[in-house]
C-alpha positions as a Markdown table, in Angstrom:
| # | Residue | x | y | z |
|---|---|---|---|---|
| 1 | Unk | 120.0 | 86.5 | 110.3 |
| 2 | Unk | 117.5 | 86.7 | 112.9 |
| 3 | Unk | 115.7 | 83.3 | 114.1 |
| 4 | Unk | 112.3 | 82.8 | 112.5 |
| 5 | Unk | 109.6 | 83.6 | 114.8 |
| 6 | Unk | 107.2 | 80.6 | 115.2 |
| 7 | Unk | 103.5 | 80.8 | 114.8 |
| 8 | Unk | 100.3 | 78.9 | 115.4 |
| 9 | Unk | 97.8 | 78.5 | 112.7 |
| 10 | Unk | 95.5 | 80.9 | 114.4 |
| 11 | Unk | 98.6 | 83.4 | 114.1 |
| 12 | Unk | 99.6 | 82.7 | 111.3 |
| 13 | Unk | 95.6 | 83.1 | 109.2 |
| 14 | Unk | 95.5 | 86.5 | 111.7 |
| 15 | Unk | 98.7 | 88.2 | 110.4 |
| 16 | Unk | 98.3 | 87.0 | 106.7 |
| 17 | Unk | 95.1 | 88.5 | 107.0 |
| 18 | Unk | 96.3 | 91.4 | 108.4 |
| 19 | Unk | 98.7 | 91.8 | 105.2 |
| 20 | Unk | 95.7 | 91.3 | 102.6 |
| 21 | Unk | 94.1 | 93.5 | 104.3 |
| 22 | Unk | 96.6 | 96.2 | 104.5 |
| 23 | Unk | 97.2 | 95.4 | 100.7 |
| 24 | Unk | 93.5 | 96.0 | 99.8 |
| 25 | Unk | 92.8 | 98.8 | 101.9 |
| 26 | Unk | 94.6 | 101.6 | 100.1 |
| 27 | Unk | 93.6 | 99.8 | 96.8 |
| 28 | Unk | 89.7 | 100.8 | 97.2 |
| 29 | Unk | 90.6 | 104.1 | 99.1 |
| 30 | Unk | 89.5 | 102.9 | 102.6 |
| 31 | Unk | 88.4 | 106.2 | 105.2 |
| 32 | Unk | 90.8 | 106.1 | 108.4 |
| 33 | Unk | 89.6 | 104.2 | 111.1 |
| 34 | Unk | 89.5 | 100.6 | 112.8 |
| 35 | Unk | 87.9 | 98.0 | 110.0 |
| 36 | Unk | 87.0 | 94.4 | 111.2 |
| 37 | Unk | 88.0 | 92.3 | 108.1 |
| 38 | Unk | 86.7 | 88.5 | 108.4 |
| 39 | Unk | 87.6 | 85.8 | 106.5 |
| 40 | Unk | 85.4 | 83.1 | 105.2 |
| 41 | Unk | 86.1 | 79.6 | 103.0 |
| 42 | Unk | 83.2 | 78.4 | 100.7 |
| 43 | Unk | 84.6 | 75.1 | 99.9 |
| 44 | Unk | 83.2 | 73.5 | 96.3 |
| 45 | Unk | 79.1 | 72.6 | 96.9 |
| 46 | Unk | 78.7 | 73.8 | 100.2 |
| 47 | Unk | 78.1 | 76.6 | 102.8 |
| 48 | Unk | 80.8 | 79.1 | 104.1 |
| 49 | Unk | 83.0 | 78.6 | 106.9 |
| 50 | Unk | 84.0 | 81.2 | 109.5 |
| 51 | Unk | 87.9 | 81.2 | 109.5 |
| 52 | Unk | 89.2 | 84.3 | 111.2 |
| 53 | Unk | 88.3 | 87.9 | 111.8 |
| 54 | Unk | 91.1 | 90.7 | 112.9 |
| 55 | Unk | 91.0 | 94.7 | 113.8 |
| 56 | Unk | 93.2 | 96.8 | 111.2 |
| 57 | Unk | 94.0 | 100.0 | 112.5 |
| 58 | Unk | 93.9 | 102.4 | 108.2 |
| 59 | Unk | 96.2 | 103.6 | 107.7 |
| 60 | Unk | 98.6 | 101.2 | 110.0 |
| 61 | Unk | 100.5 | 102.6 | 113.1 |
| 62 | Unk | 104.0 | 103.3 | 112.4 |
| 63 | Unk | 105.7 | 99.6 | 111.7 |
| 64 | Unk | 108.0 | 100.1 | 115.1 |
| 65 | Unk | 104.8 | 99.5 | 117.2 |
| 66 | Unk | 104.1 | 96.3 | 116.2 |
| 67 | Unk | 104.6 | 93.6 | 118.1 |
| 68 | Unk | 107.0 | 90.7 | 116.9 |
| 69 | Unk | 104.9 | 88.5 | 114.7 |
| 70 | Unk | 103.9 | 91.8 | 112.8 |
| 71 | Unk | 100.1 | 91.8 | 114.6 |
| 72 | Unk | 98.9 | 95.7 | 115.7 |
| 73 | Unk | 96.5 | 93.6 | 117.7 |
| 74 | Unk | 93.5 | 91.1 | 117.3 |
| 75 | Unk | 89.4 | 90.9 | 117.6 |
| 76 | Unk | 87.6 | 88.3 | 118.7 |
| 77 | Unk | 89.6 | 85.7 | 116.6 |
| 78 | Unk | 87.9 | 82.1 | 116.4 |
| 79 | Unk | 88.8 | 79.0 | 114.8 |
């Protein structure tokens, strides 16, 4: 069994955005292309918080060009 790969919590909000997004795209029929999907947290009674943004290449490259922590790449990712 192969060692687990360790993340940071920047990595780790990037990729598991990268999955939600790779699970909604198909879902609502997405065109091809390069989307920019953010990610935002409106905590109870007050204003939204920037958490994340990536690049998803729809339909995803073939999974053998990934890199190791499953990213295709990121954008301008901010905490």
């Amino acid at each position: 069994m192969p060692a687990a790969v360790r993340m940071s919590r920047q990595q780790w909000r990037e990729h598991y955005t990268r999955v939600c997004a790779e699970d909604f795209l198909p879902r609502v029929g997405a065109l091809p292309g390069r989307w920019v999907v953010s990610v935002y947290r409106l905590p109870s009674g007050g204003e939204r918080q920037f958490v994340t943004a990536v690049a998803v290449d729809w339909p995803p490259k073939s999974a053998g060009s990934r890199k190791r922590d499953g990213s295709s790449g990121r954008a301008g990712a901010s905490t």
